[in-house]
matplotlib code that plots the C-alpha trace (Angstrom):
import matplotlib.pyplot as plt

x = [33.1, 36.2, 39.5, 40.5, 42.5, 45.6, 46.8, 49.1, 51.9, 54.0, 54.2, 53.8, 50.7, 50.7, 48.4, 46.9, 48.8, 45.1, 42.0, 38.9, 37.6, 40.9, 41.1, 37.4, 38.5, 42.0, 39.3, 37.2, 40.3, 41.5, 37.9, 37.7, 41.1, 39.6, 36.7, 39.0, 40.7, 37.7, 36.8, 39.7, 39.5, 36.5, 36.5, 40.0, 38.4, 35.3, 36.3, 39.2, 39.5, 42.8, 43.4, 42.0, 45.4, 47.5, 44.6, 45.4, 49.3, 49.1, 46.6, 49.1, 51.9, 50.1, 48.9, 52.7, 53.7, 50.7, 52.1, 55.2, 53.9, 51.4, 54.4, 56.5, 53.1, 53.1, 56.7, 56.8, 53.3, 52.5, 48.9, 47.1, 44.8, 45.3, 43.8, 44.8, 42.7, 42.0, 44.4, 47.5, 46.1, 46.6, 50.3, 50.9, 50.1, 51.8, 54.6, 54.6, 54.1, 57.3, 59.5, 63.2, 62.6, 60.6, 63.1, 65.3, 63.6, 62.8, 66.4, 67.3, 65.1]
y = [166.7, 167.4, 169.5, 172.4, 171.6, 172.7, 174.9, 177.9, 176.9, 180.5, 181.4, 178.0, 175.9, 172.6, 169.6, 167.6, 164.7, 162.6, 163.0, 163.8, 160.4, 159.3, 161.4, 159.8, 156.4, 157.6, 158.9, 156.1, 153.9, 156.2, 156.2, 152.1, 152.7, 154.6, 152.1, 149.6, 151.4, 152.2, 148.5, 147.1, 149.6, 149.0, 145.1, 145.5, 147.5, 145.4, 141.9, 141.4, 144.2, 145.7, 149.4, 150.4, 151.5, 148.3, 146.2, 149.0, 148.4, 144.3, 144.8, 146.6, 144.3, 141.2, 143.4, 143.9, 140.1, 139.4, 142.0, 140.5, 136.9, 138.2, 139.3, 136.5, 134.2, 136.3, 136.5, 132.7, 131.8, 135.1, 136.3, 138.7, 140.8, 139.6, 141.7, 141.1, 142.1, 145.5, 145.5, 144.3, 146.8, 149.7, 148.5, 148.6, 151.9, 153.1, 151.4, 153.0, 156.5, 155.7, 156.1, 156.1, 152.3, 151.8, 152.6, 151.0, 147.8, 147.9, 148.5, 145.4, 143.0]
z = [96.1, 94.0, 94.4, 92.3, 89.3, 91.1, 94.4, 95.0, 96.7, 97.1, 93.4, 92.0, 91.0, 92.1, 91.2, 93.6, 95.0, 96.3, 95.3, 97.3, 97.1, 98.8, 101.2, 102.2, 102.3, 104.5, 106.7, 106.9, 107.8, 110.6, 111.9, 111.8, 114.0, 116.3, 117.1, 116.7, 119.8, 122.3, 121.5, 123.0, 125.5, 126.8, 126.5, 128.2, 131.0, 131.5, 130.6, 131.6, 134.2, 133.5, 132.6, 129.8, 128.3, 129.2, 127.3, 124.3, 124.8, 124.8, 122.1, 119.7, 120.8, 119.4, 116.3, 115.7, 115.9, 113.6, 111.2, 110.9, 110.8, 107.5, 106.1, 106.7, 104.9, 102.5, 101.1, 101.6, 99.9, 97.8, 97.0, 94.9, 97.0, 100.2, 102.8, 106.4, 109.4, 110.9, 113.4, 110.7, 108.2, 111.3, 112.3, 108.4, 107.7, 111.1, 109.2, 105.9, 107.9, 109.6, 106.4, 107.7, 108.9, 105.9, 103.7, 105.1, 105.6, 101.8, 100.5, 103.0, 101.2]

ax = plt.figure().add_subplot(projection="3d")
ax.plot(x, y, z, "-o")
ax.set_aspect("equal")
plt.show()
């Protein structure tokens, strides 16, 4: 599948800003998210019988602290292609989505 060469945008043309191909892979990474999510949900629910939110909630609290902790690691020891886990990847896009603190963060370092 491929876009159009360019869009109208009121009278202008405009290229596009991703291509089809990324727009797949941004798909496939919110989809890994989502079963990611009804995982912990479940395993929270049935394992360790707490509501299924709450296990969701702690969940994302300890994805947070490992976020930080990878980027702590990796300002310290820097390394080419790292890739962190699932849940570190999903805090960091959540991140770069929310670009006030973002910005911010990156004019503070």
């Amino acid at each position: 599948m491929s876009l159009p060469e360019s869009f109208a945008v009121g009278e202008l043309k405009t290229v596009p800003l991703v291509s089809a191909d990324e727009v797949a892979a941004h798909l496939r990474i919110l989809g890994a998210f989502s079963a990611l999510r009804a995982s912990v949900e479940h395993e929270g629910a049935n394992r360790m019988h707490i509501d299924s939110k709450d296990a969701w909630t702690i969940f994302l609290c300890r994805s947070v602290h490992r976020f930080q902790r990878w980027v702590q690691t990796l300002a310290a020891l820097p390394q080419e292609g790292a890739i962190p886990p699932l849940d570190v990847i999903m805090v960091w896009h959540t991140y770069m989505l929310a670009s006030v603190e973002h910005v911010f963060d990156a004019s503070q370092n």
